[in-house]
Backbone as CSV, one residue per row, in Angstrom:
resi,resn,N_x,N_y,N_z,CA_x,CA_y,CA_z,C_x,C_y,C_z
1,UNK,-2.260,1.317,35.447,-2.939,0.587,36.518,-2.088,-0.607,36.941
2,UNK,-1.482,-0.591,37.937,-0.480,-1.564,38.619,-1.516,-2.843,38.765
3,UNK,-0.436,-3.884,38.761,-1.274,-4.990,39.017,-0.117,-6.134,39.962
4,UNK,-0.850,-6.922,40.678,0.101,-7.096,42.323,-0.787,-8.575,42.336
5,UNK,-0.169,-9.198,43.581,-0.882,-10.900,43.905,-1.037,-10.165,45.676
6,UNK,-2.555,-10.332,45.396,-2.835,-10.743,46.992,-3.089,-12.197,47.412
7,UNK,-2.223,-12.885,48.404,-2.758,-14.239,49.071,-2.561,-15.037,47.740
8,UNK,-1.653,-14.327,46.514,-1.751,-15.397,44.987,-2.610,-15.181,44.195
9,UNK,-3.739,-13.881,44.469,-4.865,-13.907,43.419,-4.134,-12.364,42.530
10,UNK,-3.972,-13.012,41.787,-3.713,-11.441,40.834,-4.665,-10.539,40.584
11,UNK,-4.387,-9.129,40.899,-5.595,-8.259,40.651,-5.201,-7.059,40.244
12,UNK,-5.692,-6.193,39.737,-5.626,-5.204,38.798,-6.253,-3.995,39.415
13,UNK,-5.792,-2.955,40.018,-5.905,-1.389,40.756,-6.211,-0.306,40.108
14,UNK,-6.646,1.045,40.572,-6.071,2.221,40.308,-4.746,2.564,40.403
15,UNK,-3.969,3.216,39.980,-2.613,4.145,40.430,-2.552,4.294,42.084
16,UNK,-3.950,5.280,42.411,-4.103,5.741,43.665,-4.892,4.845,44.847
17,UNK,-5.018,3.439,44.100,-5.343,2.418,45.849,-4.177,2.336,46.522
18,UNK,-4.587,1.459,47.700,-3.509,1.547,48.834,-3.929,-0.271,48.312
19,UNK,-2.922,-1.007,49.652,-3.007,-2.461,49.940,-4.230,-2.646,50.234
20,UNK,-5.215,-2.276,51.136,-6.684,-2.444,51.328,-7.488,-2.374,50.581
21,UNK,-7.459,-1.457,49.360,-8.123,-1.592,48.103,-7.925,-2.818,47.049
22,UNK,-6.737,-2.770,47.042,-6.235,-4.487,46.397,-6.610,-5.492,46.952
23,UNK,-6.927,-6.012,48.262,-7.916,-6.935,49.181,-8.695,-7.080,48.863
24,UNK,-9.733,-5.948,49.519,-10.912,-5.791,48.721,-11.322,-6.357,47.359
25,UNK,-10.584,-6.003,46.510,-10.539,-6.368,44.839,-10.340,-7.746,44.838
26,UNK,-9.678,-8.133,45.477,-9.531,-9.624,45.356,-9.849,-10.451,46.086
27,UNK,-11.216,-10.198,47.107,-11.912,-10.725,47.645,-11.487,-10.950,49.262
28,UNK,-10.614,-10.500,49.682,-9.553,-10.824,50.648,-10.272,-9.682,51.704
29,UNK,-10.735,-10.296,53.354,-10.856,-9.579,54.155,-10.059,-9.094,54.737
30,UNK,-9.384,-7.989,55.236,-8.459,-6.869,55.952,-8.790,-6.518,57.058
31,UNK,-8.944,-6.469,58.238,-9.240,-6.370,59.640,-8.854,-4.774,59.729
32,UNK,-10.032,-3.457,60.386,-9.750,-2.478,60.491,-10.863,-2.189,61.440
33,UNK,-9.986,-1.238,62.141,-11.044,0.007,62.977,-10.899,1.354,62.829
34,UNK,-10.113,1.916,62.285,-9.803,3.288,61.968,-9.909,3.541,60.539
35,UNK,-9.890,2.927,59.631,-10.164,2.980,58.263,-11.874,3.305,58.397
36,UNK,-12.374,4.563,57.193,-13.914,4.623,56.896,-13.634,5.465,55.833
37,UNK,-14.608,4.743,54.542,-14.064,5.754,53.392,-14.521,6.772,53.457
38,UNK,-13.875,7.458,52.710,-14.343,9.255,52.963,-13.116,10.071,53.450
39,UNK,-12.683,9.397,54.682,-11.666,10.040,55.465,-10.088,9.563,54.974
40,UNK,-9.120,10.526,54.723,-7.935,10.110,54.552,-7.560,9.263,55.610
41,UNK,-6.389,7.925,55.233,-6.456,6.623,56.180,-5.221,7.117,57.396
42,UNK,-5.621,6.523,58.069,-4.458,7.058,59.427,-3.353,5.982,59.834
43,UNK,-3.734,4.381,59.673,-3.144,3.412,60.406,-2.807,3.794,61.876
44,UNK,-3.649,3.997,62.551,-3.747,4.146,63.876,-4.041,3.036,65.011
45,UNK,-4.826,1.712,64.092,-5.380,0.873,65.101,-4.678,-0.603,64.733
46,UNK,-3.991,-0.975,63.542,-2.767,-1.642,63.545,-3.351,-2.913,62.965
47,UNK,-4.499,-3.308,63.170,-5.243,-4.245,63.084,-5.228,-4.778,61.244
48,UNK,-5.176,-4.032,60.512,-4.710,-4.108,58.766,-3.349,-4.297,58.379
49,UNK,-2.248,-4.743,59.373,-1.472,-4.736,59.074,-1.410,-6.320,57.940
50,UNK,-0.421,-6.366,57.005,-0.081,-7.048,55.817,1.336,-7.422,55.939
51,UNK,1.582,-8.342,55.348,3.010,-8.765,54.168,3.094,-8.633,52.939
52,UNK,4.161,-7.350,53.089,3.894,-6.837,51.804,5.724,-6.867,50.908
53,UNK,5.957,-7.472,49.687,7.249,-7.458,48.904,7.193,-7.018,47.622
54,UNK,8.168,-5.834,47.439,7.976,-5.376,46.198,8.585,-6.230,45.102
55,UNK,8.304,-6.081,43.616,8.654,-6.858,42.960,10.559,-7.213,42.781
56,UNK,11.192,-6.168,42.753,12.644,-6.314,42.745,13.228,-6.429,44.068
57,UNK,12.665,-7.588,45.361,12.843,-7.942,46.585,13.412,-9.149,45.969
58,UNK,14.139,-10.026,47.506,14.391,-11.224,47.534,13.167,-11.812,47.336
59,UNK,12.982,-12.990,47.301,11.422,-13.658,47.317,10.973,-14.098,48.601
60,UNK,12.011,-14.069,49.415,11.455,-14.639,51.150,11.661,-13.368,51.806
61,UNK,11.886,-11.989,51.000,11.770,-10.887,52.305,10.385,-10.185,52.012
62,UNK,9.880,-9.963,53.376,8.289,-9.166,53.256,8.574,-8.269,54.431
63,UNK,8.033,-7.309,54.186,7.908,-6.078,54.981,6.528,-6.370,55.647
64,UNK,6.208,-5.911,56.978,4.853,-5.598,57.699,4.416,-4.086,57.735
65,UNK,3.410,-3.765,57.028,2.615,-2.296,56.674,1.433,-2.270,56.898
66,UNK,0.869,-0.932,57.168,-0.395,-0.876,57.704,-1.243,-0.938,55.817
67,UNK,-1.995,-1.550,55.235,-2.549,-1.818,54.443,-3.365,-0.689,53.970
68,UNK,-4.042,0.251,54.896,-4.770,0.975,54.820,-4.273,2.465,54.039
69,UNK,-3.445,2.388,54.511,-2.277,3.656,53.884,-1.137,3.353,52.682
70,UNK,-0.895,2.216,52.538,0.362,1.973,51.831,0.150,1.893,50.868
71,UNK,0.341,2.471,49.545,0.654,2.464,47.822,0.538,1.308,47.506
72,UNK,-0.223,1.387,46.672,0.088,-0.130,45.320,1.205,0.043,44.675
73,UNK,2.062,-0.966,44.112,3.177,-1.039,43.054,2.899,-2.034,42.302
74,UNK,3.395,-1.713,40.922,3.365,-2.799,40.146,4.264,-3.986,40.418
75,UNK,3.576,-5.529,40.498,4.320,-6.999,40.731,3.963,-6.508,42.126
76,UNK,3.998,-5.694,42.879,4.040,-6.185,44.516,3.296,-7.645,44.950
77,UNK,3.988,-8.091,46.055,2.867,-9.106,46.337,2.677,-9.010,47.878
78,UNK,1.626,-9.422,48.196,0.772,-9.126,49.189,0.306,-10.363,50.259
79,UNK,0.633,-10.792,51.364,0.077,-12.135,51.876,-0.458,-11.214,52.985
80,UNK,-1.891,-11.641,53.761,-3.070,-11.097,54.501,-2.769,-12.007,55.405
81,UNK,-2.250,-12.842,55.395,-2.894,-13.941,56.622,-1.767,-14.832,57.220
82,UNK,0.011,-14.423,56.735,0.991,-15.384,57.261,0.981,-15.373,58.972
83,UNK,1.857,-16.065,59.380,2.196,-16.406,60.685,2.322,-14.938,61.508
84,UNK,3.299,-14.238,61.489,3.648,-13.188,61.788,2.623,-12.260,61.682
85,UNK,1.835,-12.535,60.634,0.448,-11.558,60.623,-0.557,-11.536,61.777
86,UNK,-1.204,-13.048,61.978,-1.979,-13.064,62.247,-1.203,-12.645,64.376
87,UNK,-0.408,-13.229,64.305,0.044,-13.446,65.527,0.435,-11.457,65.958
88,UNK,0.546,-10.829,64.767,0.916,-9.415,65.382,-0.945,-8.742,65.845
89,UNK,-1.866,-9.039,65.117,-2.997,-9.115,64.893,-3.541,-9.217,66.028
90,UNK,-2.739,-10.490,66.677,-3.386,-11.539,67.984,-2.749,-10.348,69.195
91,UNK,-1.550,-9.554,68.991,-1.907,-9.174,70.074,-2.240,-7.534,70.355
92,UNK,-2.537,-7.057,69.041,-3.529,-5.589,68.598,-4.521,-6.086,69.534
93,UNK,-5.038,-7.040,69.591,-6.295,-7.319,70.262,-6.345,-7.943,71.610
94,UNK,-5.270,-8.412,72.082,-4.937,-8.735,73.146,-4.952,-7.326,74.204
95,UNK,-4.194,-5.999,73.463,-3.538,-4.576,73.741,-5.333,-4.178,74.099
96,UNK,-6.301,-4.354,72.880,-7.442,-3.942,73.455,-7.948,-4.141,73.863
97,UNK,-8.651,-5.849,74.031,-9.712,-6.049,75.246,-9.093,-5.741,76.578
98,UNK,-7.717,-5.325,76.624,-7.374,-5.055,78.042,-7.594,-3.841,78.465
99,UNK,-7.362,-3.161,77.001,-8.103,-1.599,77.847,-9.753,-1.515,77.398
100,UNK,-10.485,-2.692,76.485,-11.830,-2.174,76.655,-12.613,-3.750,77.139
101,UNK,-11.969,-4.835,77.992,-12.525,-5.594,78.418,-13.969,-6.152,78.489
102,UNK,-14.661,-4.752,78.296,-16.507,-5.129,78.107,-17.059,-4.470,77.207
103,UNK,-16.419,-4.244,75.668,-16.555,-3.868,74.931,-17.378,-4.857,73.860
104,UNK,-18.227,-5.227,73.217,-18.641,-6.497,72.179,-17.746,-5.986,71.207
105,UNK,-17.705,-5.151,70.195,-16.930,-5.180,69.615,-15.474,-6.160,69.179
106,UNK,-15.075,-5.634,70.351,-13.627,-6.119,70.688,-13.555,-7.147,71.053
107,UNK,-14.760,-7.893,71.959,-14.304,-8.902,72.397,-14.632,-9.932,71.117
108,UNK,-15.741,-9.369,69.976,-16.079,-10.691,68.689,-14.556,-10.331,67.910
109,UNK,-13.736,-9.294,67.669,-13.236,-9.531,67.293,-11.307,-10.727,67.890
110,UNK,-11.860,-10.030,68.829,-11.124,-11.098,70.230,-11.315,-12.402,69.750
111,UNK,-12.192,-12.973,70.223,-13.207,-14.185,69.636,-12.245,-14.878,68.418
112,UNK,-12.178,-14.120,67.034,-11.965,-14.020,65.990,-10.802,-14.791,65.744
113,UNK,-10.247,-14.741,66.326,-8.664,-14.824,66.512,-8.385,-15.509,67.734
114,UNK,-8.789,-16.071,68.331,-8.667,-16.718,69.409,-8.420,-16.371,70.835
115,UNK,-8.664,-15.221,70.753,-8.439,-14.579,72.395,-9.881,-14.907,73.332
116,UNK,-9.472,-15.182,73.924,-11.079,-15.092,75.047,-11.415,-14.302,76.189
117,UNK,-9.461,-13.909,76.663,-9.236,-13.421,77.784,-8.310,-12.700,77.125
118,UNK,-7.721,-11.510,77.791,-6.764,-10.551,78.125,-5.737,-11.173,78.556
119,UNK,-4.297,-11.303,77.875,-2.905,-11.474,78.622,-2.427,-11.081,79.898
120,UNK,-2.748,-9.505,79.400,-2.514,-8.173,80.689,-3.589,-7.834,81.589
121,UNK,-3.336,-6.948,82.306,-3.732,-6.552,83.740,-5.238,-5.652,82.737
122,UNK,-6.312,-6.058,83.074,-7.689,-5.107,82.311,-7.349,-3.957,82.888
123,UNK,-8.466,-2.956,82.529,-8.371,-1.400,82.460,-9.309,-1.710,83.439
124,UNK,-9.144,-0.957,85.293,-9.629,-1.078,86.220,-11.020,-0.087,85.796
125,UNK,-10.553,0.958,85.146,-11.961,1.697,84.947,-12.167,1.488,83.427
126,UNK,-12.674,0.697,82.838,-13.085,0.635,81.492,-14.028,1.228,80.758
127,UNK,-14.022,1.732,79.859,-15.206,2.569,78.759,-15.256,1.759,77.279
128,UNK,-15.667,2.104,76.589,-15.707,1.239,75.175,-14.847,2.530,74.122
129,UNK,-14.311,3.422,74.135,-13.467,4.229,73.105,-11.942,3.510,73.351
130,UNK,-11.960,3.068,71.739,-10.567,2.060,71.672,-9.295,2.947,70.692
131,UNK,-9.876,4.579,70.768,-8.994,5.683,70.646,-8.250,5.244,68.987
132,UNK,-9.116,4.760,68.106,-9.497,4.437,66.592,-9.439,5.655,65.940
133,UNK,-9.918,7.271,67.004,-9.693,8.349,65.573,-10.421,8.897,65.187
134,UNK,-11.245,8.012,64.611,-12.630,8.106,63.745,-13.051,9.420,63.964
135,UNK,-13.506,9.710,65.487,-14.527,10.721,65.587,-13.636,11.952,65.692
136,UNK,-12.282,12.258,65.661,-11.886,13.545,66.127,-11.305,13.778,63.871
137,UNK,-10.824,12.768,63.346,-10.822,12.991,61.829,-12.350,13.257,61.276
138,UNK,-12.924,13.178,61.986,-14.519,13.410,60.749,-15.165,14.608,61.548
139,UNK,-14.642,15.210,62.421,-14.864,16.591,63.221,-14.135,17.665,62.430
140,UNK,-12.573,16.622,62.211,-11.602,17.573,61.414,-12.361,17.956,59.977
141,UNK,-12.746,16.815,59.465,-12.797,17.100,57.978,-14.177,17.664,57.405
142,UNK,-15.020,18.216,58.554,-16.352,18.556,57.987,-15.984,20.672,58.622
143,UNK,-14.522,20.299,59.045,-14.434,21.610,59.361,-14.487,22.143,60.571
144,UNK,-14.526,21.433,61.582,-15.023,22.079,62.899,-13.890,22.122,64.013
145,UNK,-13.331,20.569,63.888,-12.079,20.414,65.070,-13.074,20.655,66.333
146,UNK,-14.230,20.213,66.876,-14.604,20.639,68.269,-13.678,19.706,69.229
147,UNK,-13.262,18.545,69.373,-12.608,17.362,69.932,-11.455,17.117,69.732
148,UNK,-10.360,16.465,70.162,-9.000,15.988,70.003,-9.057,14.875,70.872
149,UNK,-7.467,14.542,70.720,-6.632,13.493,71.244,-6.378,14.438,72.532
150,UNK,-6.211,14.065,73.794,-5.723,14.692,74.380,-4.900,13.755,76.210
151,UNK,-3.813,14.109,76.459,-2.801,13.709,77.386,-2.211,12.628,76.628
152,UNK,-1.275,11.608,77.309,-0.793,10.823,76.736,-0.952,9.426,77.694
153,UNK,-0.060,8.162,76.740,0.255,6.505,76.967,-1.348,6.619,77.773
154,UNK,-1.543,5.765,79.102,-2.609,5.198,79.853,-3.607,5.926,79.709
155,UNK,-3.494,7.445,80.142,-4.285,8.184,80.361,-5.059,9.213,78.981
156,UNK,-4.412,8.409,77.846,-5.287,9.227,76.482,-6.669,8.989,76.718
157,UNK,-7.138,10.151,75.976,-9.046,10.286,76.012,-9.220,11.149,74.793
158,UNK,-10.510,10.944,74.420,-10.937,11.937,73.263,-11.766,12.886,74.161
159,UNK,-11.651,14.507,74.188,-12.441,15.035,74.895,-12.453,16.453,74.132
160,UNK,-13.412,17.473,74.766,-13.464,18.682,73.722,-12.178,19.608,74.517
161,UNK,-12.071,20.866,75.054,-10.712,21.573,75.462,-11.285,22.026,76.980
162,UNK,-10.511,21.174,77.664,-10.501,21.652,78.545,-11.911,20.498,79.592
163,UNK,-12.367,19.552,78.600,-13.407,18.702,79.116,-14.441,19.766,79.406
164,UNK,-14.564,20.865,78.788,-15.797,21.566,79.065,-16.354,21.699,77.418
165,UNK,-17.875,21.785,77.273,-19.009,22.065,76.048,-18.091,22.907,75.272
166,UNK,-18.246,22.294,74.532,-16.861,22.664,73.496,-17.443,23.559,72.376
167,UNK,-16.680,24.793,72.702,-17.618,26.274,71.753,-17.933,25.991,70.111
168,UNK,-16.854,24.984,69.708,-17.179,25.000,68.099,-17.992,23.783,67.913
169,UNK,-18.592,22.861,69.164,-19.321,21.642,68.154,-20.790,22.511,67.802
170,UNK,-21.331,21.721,66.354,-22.455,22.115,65.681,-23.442,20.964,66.074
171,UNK,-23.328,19.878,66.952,-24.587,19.520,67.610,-24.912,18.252,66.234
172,UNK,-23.925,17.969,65.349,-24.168,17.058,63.981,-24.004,15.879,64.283
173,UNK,-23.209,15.284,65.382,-23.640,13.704,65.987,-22.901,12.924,64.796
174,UNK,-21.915,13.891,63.809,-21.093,12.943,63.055,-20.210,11.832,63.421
175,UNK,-19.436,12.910,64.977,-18.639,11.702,65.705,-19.249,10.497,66.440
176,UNK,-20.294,10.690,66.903,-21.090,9.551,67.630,-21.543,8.635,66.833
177,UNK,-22.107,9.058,65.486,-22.482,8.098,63.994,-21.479,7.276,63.882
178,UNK,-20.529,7.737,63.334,-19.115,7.419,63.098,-18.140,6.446,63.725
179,UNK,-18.927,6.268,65.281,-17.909,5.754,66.202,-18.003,3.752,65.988
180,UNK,-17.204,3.451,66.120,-17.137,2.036,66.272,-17.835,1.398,67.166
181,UNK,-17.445,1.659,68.054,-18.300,0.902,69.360,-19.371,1.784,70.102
182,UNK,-19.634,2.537,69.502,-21.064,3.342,70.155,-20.821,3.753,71.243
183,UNK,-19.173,4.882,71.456,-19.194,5.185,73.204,-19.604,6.635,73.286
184,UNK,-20.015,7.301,71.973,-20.259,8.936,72.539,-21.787,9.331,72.987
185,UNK,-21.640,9.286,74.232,-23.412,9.455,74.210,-23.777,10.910,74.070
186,UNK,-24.813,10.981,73.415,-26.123,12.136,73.183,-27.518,11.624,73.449
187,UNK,-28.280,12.680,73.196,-29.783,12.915,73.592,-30.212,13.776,72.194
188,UNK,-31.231,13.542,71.812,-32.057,14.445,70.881,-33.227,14.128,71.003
189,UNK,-34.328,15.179,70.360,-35.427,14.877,70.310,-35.766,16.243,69.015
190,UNK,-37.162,16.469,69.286,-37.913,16.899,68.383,-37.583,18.344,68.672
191,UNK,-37.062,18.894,69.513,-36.742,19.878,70.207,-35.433,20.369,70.402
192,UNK,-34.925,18.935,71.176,-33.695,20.209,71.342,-32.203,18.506,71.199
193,UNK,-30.888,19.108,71.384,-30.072,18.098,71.006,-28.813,18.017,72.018
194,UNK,-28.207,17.145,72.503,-27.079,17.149,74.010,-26.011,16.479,73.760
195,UNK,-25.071,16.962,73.181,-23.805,16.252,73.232,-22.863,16.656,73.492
196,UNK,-21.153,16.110,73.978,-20.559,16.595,74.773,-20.641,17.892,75.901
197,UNK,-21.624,17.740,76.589,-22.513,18.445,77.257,-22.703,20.097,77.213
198,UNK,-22.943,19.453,75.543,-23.930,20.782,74.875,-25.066,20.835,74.761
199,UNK,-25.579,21.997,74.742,-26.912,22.172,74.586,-27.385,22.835,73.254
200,UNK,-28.184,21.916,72.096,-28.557,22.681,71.006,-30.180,22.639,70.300
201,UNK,-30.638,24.055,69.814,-31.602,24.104,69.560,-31.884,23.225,67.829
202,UNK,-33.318,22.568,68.052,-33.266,21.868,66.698,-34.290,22.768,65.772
203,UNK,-33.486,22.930,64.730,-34.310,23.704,63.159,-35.445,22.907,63.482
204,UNK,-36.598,22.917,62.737,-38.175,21.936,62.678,-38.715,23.016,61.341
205,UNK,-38.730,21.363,60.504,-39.839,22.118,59.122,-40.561,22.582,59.721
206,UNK,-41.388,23.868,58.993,-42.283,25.146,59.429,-43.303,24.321,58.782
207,UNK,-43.684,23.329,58.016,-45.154,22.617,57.453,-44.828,21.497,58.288
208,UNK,-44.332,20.462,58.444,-44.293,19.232,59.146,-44.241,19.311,60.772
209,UNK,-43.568,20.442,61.206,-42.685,20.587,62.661,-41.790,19.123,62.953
210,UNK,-41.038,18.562,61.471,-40.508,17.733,62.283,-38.939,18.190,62.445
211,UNK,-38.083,17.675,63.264,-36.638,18.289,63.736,-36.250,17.800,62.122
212,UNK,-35.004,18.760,62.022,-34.158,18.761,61.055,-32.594,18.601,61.234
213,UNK,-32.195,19.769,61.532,-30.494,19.539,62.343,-30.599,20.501,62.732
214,UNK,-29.231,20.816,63.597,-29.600,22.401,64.881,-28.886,23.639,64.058
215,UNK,-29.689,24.757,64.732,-29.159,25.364,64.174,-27.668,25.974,64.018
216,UNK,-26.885,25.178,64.594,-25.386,25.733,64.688,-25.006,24.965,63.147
217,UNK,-25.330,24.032,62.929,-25.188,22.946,61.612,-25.238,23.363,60.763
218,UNK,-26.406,23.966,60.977,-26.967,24.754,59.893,-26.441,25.972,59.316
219,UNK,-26.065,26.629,60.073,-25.358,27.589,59.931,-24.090,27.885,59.458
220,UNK,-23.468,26.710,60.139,-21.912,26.213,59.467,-21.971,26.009,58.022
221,UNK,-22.622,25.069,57.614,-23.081,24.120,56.158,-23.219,25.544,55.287
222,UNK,-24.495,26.432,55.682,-24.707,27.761,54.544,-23.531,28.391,54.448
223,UNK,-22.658,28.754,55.645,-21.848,29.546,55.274,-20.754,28.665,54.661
224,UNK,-20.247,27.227,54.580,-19.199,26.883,53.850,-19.494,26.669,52.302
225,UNK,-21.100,26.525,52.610,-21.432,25.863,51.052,-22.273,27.203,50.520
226,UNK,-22.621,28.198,50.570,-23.056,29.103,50.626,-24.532,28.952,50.192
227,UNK,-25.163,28.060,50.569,-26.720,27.150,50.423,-27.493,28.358,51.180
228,UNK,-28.334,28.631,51.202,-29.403,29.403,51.960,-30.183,28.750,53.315
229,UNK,-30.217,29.544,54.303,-30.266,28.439,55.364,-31.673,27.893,55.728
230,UNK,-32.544,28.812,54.721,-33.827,28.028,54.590,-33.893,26.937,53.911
231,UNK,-32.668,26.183,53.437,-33.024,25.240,52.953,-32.449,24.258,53.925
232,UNK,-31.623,24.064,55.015,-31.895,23.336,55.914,-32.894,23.451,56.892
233,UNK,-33.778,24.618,56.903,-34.977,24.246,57.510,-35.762,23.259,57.352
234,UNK,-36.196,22.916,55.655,-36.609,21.941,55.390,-36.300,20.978,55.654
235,UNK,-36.867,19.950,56.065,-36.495,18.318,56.238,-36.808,18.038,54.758
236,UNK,-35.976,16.363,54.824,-36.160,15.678,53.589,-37.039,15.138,52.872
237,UNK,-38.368,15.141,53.632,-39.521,14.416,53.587,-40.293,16.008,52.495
238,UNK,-40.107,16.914,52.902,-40.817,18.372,52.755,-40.157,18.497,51.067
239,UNK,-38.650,18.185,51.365,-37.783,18.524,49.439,-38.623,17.378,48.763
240,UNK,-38.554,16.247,48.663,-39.342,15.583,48.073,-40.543,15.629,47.448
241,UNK,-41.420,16.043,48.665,-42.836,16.456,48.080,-42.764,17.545,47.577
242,UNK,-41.802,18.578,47.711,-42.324,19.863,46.672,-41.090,19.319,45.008
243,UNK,-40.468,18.376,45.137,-39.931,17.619,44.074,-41.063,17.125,43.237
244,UNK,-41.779,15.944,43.764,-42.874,15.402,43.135,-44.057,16.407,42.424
245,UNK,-44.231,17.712,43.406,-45.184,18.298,42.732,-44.242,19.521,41.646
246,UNK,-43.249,19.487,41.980,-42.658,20.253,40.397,-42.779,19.164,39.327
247,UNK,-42.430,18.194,39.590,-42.726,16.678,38.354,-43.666,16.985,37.513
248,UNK,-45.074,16.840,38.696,-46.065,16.464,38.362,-46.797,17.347,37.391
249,UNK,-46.066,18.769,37.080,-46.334,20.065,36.482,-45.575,20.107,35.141
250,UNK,-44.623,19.138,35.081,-43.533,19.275,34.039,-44.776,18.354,32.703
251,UNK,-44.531,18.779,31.571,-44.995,18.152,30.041,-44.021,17.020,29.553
252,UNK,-44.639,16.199,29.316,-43.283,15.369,28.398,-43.692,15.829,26.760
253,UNK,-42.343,16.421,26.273,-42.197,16.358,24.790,-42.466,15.711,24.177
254,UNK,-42.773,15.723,22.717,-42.876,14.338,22.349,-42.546,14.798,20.592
């Protein structure tokens, strides 16, 4: 277990943390939008970047790394907050309120750091997706890929193929959960579910009738996990109570 100085506080790791885990550990906040645990880290949004020197360095040379991705070493040391940091930081965020100008997000973290205004020319047509990732890696990793990255520089967008209802989404609202600034809109109800202008039918416990997840979800989930798909019929409220009343049937030994 490597052990490293963040900001001077010595702290003690796994093998397998990165620089953001060593923060963390040592109480030290790290600025991120593309980092969410669960998902392998991307350094996509720049905002975690660090000063980072390994132990057999000069003592005044530091490297700048995205924190989120980069290995622990033993002796490394770690500064979160020098000059060069904060000022590369200052203009990650400068780069975004210009393309998401009426974003809250962006602008508290704007705020944060002292921006109030945009350097550059704003994004004449603005939306709140600050192209973070999030939602096309947690599409990837539950198996589906319905969404990507797609064109390039000004004109990137997250969209499904072809900007038409994209044949493989399962209607799971992981990417919209997921998203930072709340730009993927949907519709659901008790009935039925609308996203990237899909249309999906919702499972409903057969005792409660309340919605559950749709059935494309559902369907996916049994066949990867090979679960029976009556058991996403059930809602969670329905496993419970037939939990409690298996309990309530059980003897205690004695």
């Amino acid at each position: 277990m490597p052990t490293l100085k963040v900001n001077g506080r010595r702290v003690t790791v796994d093998s397998d943390a990165t620089l953001l885990d060593a923060a963390r550990a040592a109480g030290v906040e790290v600025p991120t939008l593309c980092q969410f645990d669960g998902l392998e880290p991307w350094g996509g949004c720049r905002l975690c970047v660090v000063d980072m020197s390994q132990a057999n360095w000069d003592d005044d040379w530091f490297k700048v790394v995205t924190a989120c991705n980069h290995p622990v070493d033993e002796g490394m040391t770690v500064i979160t907050d020098s000059d060069r940091i904060i000022e590369t930081r200052r203009v990650v965020l400068d780069l975004l309120l210009a393309r998401c100008p009426d974003t809250p997000l962006i602008q508290q973290w704007a705020l944060e750091y002292g921006i109030e205004q945009t350097s550059y020319t704003p994004n004449p047509d603005p939306d709140d997706c600050i192209l973070c990732g999030l939602c096309t890696r947690v599409c990837d990793h539950i198996g589906v890929s319905a969404i990507s990255s797609i064109n390039r520089g000004w004109g990137r967008e997250i969209a499904p193929p072809f900007n038409q209802p994209p044949p493989d989404c399962i209607g799971c609202l992981a990417c919209a959960e997921i998203c930072p600034t709340d730009c993927i809109p949907f519709e659901t109800s008790n009935v039925r579910r609308k996203i990237w202008g899909k249309e999906f039918e919702m499972l409903r416990d057969p005792k409660t009738g309340e919605a559950v997840i749709t059935k494309e979800q559902a369907e996916h989930f049994a066949e990867r996990s090979g679960v029976p798909m009556t058991y996403f019929e059930t809602s969670d409220r329905s496993k419970r109570r037939e939990m409690a009343k298996t309990f309530e049937k059980l003897q205690v030994v004695k």
